[in-house]
C-alpha positions as CSV (number, residue, x, y, z in Angstrom):
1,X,140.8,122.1,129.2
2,X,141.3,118.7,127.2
3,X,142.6,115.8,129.1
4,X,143.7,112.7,128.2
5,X,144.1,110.0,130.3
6,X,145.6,106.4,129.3
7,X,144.6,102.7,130.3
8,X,145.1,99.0,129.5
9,X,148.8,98.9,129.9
10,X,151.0,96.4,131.2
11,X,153.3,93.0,130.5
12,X,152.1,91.0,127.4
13,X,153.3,88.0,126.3
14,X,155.0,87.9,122.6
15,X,152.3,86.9,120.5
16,X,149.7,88.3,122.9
17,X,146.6,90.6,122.3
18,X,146.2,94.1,124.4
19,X,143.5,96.7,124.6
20,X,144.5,100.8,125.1
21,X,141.9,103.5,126.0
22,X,142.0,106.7,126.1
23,X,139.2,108.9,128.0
24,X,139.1,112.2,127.2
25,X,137.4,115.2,128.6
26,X,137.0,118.9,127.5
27,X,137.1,117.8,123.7
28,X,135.4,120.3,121.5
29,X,134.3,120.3,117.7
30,X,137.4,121.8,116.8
31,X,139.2,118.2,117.2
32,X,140.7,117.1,114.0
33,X,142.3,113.3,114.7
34,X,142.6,111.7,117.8
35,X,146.0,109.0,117.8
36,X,148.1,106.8,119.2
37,X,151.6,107.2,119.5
38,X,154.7,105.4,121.2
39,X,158.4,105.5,121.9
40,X,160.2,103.1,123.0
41,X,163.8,103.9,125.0
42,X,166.2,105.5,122.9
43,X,163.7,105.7,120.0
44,X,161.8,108.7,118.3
45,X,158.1,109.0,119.1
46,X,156.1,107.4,116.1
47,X,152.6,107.2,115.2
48,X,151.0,104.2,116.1
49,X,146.9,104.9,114.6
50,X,145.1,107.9,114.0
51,X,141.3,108.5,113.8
52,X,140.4,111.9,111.9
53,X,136.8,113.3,113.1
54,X,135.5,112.6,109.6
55,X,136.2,108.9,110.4
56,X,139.3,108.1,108.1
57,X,142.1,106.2,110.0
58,X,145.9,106.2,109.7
59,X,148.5,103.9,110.7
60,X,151.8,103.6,111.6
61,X,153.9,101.8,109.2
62,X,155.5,99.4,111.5
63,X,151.8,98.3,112.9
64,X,149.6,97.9,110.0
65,X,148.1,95.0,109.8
66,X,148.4,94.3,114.0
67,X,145.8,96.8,115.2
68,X,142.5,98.4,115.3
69,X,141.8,102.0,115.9
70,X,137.8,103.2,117.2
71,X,136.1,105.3,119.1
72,X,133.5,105.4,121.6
73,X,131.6,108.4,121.3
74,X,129.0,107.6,124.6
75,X,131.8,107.5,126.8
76,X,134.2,109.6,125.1
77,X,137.0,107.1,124.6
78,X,139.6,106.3,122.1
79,X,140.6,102.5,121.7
80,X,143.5,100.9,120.7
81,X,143.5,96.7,119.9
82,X,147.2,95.5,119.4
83,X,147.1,91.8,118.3
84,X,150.4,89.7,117.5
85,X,152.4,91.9,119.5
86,X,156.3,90.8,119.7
87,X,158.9,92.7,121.6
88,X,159.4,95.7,119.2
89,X,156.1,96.6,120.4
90,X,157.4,97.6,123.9
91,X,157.2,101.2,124.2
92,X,155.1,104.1,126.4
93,X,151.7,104.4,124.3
94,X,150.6,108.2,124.5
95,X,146.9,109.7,123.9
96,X,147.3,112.1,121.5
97,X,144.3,115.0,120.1
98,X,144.8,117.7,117.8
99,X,142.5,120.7,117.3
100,X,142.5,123.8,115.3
101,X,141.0,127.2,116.6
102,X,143.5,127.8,118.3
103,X,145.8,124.9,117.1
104,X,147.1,122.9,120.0
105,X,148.3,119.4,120.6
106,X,147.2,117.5,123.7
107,X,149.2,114.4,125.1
108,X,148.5,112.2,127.9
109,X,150.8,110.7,130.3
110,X,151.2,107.5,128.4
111,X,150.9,103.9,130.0
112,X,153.7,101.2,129.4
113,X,153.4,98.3,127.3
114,X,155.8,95.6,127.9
115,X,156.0,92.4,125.3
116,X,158.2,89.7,127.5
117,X,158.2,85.9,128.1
């Protein structure tokens, strides 16, 4: 059984830096991409990075530019690096993984990120 499990949130200042990880456990070869998302209140959930297992990477449109996306392979961890970060960036961040056979999407519980003076 895959679980995800988030870290690194918390208040940030506006023009601030922040560092997300993601441990995972029970991951298999069948993973496809491994992402961020967020949603902030009121808001749709959106895709914040992506890293495919081939090693491409996507982003959200609203981030490019602000962060980083990599993995960790010895510890089995997904990292997110947020730099700039301004108050649109406030949101619950969420693990995300995505395997084939059988298809399933996995989410974590999410950690809050809050951009405030």
């Amino acid at each position: 059984q895959v679980q995800l499990v988030e870290s690194g949130g918390g208040l940030v200042q506006p023009g601030g830096s922040l560092r997300l990880s993601c441990a995972a456990s029970g991951t298999s070869n069948n993973t496809v991409v491994m992402s961020w998302y967020r949603q902030a209140p009121g808001k749709q959930r959106e895709l914040v990075a992506g890293l495919f297992a081939d090693g491409r990477k996507t982003f959200g449109g609203s981030v490019k530019g602000r962060v980083s996306i990599s993995a960790d392979n010895a510890k089995n961890t997904l990292d997110l690096q947020m730099t700039n970060l301004n108050s649109e960036d406030t949101a619950v961040y969420y693990c995300h993984l995505f395997t084939i056979r059988p298809v399933i999407n996995y989410w974590g519980q999410g950690t809050q990120v809050t951009v405030s003076s």
